[in-house]
C-alpha positions in Angstrom: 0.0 0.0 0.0 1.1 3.7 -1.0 0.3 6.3 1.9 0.4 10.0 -0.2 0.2 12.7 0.6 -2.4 15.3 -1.5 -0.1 18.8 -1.2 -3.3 20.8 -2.3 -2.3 23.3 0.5 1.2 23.6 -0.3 0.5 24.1 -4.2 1.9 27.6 -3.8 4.9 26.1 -3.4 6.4 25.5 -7.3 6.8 21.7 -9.0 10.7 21.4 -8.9 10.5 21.9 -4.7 7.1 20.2 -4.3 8.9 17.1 -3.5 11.3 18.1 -1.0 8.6 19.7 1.1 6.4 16.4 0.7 9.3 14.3 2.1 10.2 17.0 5.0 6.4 15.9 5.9 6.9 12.3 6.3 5.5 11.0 3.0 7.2 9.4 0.1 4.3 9.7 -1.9 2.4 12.2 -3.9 -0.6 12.1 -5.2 -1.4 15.3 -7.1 -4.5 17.3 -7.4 -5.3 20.2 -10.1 -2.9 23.1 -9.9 -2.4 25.6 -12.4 0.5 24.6 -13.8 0.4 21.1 -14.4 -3.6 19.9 -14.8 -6.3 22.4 -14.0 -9.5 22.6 -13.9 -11.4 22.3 -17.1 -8.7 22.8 -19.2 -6.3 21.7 -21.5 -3.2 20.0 -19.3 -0.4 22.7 -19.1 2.3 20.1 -17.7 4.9 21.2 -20.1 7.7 18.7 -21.1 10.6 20.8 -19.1 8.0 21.1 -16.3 7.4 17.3 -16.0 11.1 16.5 -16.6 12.0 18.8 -13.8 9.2 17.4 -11.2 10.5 13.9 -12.2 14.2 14.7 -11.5 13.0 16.5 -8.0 11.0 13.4 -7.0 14.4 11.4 -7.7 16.7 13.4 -5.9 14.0 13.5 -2.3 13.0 10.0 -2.8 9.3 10.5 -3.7 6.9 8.6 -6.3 3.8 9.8 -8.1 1.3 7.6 -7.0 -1.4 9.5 -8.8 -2.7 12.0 -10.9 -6.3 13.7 -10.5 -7.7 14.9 -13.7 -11.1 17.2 -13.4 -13.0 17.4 -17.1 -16.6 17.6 -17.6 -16.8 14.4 -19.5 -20.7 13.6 -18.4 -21.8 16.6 -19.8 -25.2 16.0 -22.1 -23.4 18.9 -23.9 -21.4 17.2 -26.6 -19.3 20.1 -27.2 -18.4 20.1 -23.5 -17.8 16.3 -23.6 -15.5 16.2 -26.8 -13.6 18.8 -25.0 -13.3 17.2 -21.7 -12.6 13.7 -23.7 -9.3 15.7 -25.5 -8.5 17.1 -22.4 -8.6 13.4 -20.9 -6.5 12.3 -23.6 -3.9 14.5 -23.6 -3.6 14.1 -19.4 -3.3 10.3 -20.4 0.2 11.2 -22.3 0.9 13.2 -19.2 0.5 10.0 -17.0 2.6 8.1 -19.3 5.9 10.4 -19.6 5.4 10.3 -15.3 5.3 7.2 -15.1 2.2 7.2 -13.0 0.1 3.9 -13.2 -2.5 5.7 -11.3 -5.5 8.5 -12.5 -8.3 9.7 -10.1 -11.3 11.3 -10.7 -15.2 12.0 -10.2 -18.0 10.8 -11.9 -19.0 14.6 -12.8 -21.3 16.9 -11.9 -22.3 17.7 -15.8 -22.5 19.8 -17.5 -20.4 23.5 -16.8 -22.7 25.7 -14.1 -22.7 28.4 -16.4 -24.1 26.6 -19.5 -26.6 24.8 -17.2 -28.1 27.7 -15.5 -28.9 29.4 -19.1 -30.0 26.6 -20.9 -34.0 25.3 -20.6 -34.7 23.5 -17.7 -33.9 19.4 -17.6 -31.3 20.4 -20.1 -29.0 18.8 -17.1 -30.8 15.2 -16.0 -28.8 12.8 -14.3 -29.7 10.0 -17.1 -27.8 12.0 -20.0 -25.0 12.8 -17.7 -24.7 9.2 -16.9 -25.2 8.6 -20.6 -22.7 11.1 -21.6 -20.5 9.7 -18.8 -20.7 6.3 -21.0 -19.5 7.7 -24.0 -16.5 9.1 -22.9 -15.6 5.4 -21.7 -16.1 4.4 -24.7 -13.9 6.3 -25.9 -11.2 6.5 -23.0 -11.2 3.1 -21.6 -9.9 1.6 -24.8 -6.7 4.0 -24.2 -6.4 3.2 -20.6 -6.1 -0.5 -21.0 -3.5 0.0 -24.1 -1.3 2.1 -21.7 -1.9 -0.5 -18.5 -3.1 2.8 -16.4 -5.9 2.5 -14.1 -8.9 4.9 -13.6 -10.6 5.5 -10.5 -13.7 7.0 -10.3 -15.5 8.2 -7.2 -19.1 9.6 -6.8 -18.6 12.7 -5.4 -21.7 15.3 -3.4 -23.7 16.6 -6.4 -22.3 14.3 -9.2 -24.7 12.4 -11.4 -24.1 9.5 -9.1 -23.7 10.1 -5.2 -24.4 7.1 -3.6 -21.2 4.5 -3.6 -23.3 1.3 -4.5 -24.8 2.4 -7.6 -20.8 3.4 -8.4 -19.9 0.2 -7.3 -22.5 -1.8 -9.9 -21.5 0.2 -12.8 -17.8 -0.1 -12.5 -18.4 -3.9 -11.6 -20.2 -4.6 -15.0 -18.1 -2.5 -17.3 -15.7 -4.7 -16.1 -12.7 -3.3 -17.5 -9.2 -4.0 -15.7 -8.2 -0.6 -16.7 -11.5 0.8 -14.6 -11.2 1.3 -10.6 -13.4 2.5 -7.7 -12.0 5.4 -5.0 -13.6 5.7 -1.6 -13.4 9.7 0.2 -13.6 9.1 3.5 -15.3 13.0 3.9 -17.7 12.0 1.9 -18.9 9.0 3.6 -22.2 10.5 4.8 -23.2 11.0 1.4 -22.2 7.4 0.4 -24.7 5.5 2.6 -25.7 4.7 5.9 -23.3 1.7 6.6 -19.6 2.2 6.1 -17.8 -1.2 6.9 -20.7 -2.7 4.6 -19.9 -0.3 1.6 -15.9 -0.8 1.8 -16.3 -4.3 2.0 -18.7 -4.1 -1.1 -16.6 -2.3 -2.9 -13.1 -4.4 -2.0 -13.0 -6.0 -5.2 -12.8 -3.0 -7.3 -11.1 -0.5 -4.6 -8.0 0.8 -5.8 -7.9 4.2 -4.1 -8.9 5.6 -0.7 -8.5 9.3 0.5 -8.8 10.1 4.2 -9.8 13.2 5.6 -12.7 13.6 8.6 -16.1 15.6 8.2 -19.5 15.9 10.0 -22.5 14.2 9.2 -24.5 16.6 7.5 -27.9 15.2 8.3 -27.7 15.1 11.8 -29.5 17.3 14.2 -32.4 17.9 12.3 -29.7 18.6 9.3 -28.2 21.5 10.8 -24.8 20.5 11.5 -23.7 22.6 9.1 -26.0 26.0 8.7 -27.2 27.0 4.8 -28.8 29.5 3.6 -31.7 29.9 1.9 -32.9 27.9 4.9 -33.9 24.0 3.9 -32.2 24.0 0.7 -32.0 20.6 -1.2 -29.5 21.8 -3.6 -26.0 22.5 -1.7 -24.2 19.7 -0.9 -22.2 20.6 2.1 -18.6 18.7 3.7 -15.4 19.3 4.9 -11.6 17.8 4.5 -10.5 17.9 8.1 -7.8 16.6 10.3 -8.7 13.0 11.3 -10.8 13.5 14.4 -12.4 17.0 13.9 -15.4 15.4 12.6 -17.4 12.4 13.1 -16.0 9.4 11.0 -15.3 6.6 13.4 -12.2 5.6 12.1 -12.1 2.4 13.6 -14.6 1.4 11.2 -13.1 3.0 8.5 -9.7 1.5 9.4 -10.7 -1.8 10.1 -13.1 -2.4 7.2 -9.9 -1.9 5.0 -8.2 -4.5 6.7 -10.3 -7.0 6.2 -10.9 -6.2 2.7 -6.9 -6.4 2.2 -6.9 -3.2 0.6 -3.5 -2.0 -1.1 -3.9 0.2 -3.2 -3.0 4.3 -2.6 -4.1 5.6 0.4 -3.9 9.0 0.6 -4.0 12.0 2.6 -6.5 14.8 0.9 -6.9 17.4 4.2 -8.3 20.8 2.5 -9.4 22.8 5.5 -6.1 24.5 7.6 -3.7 26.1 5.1 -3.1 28.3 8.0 -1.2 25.1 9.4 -0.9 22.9 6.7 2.6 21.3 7.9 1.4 20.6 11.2 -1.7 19.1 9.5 0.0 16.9 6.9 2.6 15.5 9.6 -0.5 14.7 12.0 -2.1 13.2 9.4 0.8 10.8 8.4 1.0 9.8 11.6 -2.2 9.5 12.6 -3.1 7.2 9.3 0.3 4.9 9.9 -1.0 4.2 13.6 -4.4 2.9 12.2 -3.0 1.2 9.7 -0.7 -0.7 12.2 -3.7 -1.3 14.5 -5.9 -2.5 11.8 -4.2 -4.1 8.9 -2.0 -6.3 11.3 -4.6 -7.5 13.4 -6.7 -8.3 10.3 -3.9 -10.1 8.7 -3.2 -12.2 12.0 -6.6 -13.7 11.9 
């Protein structure tokens, strides 16, 4: 199993030093989310050649591996000019993967269409069935590349994607069937998955390649208002957090142990968003914090 380290609150600092910081933190791994320079959001990848051979020569001299590369591209949008976009976006982040040497690309399911295009088009211009449908496309497209190349994919359903819930996720990657096609679960976004989380990781052990770990609140507690919205009662914001195992309400034991049993051992990493005020003390925390549960859990499961 990789443990890596997601340096979203260290991105100010530039590629070429990224991976000397990410080792002074106690990880050897990194598993890297949109920045500007290398894959943003939406856009085409702007991971230049000298910019990837640099990053790879600074991961050689601290010691640190890619372990994965997150890709965001609205590739279930029932817009097909949107989707042909994201799928040439997809592509080219693909040849990005390759000349890293990174066996490993995350993503979400998508929310759609762009927020802009939806909000001016006529309503149900946006349905969840032509997302999923445009969603399908782009596999058919994509997948075919993937398994050429001998990377995998993993896909989470993510709070207001066309797919929330993990065990509709869980059947459609399961029938595609592709070896090339792989299943994340977000710890923070447990409360959104379902109701039982050792059942769900243990559902989804066979195709689980990818876990990130982070803590949140349960939004629908106390009559929902853990966390306060406004307009009152709204059933359109999806509301979580990426905190510091133990801030929130994720019984980690669970979460922990559940892995054990399943065997996992894939790329573990850790995605904390909320405390760039203190993100070093937060990423070393975290390191340590996920290495004692994993020496609690994974050794007592594989001593049974």
């Amino acid at each position: 199993m990789k443990i890596a380290l997601d340096p979203y609150m260290i991105r100010h600092l530039p590629l070429d030093r990224l991976p000397h910081a990410v080792a002074e933190l106690g990880y050897d791994q990194i598993e890297l989310s949109p920045r500007s320079d290398f894959l943003d959001w939406w856009v085409m990848p702007r991971a230049t050649r000298e910019r990837m051979t640099a990053f790879r020569q600074a991961m050689r001299a601290s010691g640190v591996g890619l372990a994965s590369l997150q890709p965001m591209y609205r590739w279930a949008s029932p817009f097909d000019d949107e989707r042909q976009w994201a799928v040439r976006c997809w592509k080219k982040a693909i040849e990005v993967a390759l000349e890293m040497e990174c066996p490993l690309m995350v993503s979400e399911f998508g929310r759609g269409a762009s927020p802009e295009r939806s909000v001016g088009e006529r309503p149900g211009a946006n349905p969840k069935e032509l997302c999923e449908a445009a969603w399908f496309r782009s596999m058919d497209e994509l997948l075919p590349i993937l398994e050429r190349e001998r990377i995998v994919l993993s896909v989470e359903p993510h709070p207001e994607d066309w797919i929330e819930q993990l065990q509709p996720a869980i059947d459609i990657v399961t029938n595609i069937g592709s070896p090339s096609l792989k299943l994340s679960y977000i710890a923070p976004h447990t409360f959104y998955y379902g109701d039982d989380m050792a059942a769900m990781i243990a559902a989804a052990a066979p195709v689980l390649a990818h876990v990130r770990v982070a803590d949140t609140f349960d939004h629908r507690k106390s009559s929902q208002l853990r966390y306060i919205v406004n307009p009152p009662g709204s059933n359109q914001i999806r509301v979580h957090q990426h905190l510091d195992i133990g801030q929130g309400e994720i019984d980690w034991d669970v979460f922990f142990g559940a892995l054990g049993s399943a065997g996992f051992d894939g790329v573990m990493s850790s995605c904390v968003f909320a405390w760039e005020d203190r993100a070093e003390a937060s990423s070393r925390y975290m390191r340590d914090t996920i290495e004692r549960y994993v020496a609690r859990h994974f050794e007592r499961a594989a001593a049974r």
